[in-house]
Steps between C-alpha positions, in 0.01 A plus 500: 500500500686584822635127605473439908832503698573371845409814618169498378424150665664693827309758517118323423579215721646747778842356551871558426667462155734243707205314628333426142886415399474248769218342440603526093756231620321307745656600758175489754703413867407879635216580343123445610236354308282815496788671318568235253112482414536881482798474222334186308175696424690826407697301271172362405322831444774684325607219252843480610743345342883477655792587221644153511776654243612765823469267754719253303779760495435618866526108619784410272240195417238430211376208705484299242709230331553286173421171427683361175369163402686287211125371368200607616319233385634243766244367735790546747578890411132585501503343868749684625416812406181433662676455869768800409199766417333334819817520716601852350155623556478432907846706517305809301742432179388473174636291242572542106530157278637485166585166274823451346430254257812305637683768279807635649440827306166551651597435843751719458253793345257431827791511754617821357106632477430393837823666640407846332167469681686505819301188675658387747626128446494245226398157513584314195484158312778541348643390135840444606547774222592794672837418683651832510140703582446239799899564631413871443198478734664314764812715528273782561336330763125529313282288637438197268378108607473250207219253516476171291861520385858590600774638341867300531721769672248797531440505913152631488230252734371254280103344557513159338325154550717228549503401160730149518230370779197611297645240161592269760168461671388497198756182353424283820133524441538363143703228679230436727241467249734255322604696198840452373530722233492839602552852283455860589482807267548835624497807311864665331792481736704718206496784806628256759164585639551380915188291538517284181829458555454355895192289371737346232778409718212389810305272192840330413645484883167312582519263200865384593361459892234283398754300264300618182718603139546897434335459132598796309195458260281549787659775613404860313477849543343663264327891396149460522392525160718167458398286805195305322736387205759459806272268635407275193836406449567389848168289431565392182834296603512190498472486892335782562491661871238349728454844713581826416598775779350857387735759573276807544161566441547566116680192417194293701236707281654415178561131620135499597396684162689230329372197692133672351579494159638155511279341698782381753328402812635628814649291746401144280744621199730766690522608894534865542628748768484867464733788701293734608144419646292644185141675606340194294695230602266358770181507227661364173420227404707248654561733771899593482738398759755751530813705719373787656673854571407679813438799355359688733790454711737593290337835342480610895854392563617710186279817563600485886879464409476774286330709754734460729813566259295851417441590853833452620498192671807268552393248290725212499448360157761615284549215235296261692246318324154408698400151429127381462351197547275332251246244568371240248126474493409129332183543335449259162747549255762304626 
């Protein structure tokens, strides 16, 4: 079967091959509506369907990029994706996500896939993994915009909450509540993985400000196969923590999961915050107080960064890291 050209949509809608081209692209400034109603139904009628595959190659541009998250199954990733797609979508751009596992090696296998696809930018979570690849991309000026994480010495713009002030809000609302002895858990920091890392060093900056001991028992970060047993020893000392700061959303499922199974009432025998405002956190039962990411925000800010970077613009963000603020929503776990 013959497949319809340009020239076939030219000649039924009665027009130039340069004025279907034009409207192709969107370009409507000198064109009247009659005509564009004329092309839309040829289209229509014929069934015809651009070459993306040619147009790529003509434009120089797939129009599409990559979205590399570290774990899909964050609350937070999930989220913003969501505003990325949504961001990416207004500017005609498609996007293409694949989950590294928070495996260097499968980061690495994505980057390279993505790159033989051609699309046009990158925006990663990255594992911290891939030193060389991410020096590689940068000295070839390919557009690339981390989110969630940076990278010590690898100028690339970095979209990151403010990570001491989220464990800090956190710390002075224990305080207020008039616990004493506080712990957190977050997930492995093997990786030096930014966020746990900041959350750490906010947690025991906020303890020392509100004249509370840094107790190393209460203190762990853990894989998440090992944060339950994590958490009965911390509860099994002798003093056991009062409140517990949730690093992420997995560590607060399995401390919830645990608090089930061994019928630990939350707040009466342990307060609770959770990073990251889960979908179910304002209908468990108690309801969960906890730091929230403005994710929206910060999926747009990423996909817009990296839109500019692909389109030429003089972004000025090499090696500068874009702060987010979180806000703590008190509900009735602590």
């Amino acid at each position: 079967m013959k497949s319809i050209t340009i020239a076939d949509v030219a000649k039924h809608a009665n027009v130039s091959k340069s004025t279907v081209s034009q409207y192709l692209n969107k370009r409507y400034e000198h064109m009247g509506e009659e005509t564009r109603r004329r092309i839309e139904q040829a289209i229509k009628e014929l069934g015809y369907q651009p070459n993306i595959i040619a147009r790529s190659l003509k434009q120089k541009s797939t129009s599409t990029i990559g979205v590399i998250v570290a774990n899909i199954l964050h609350a937070f990733s999930t989220q913003v994706i969501r505003a990325i797609e949504d961001t990416c979508h207004e500017k005609d751009f498609h996007i293409i996500v694949c989950n590294a596992d928070d495996d260097p090696d499968k980061e690495k296998k994505y980057i390279d896939m993505l790159r033989a696809k051609q699309v046009d930018g990158l925006i990663i979570f990255p594992t911290g993994g891939n030193r060389e690849l991410y020096e590689r991309m940068v000295s070839e000026k390919y557009p690339v915009v981390f989110v969630d994480r940076s990278v010590p010495e690898i100028p690339v713009p970095s979209i990151m909450l403010d990570n001491y002030k989220a464990a800090k809000i956190a710390v002075q609302h224990f305080v207020e509540k008039g616990y004493k002895r506080i712990g957190i858990i977050t997930t492995s920091i093997i990786r030096n993985v930014t966020p746990r890392i900041e959350r750490l060093n906010g947690f025991k900056k906020a303890l020392q400000e509100n004249n509370l001991p840094i107790v190393q028992e209460y203190i762990k970060s853990l894989d998440p196969h090992q944060i339950r047993e994590g958490l009965k020893e911390m509860l099994s000392l002798e003093e056991p923590p009062q409140a517990i700061l949730a690093g992420n959303d997995f560590v607060l499922a399995e401390i919830l999961k645990y608090a089930k199974e061994h019928q630990i009432q939350i707040p009466l025998d342990l307060a609770l915050i959770g990073i990251d405002d889960v979908s179910f956190a304002s209908f468990y039962n108690p309801p969960l107080t906890t730091i929230a990411q403005p994710t929206f925000e910060m999926g747009k800010r990423a996909a817009e960064l990296l839109l500019q970077k692909i389109q030429g613009t003089d972004v000025k963000e090499e090696g500068n890291i874009y702060r987010f603020e979180p806000k703590l929503i008190v509900r009735d776990s602590c």
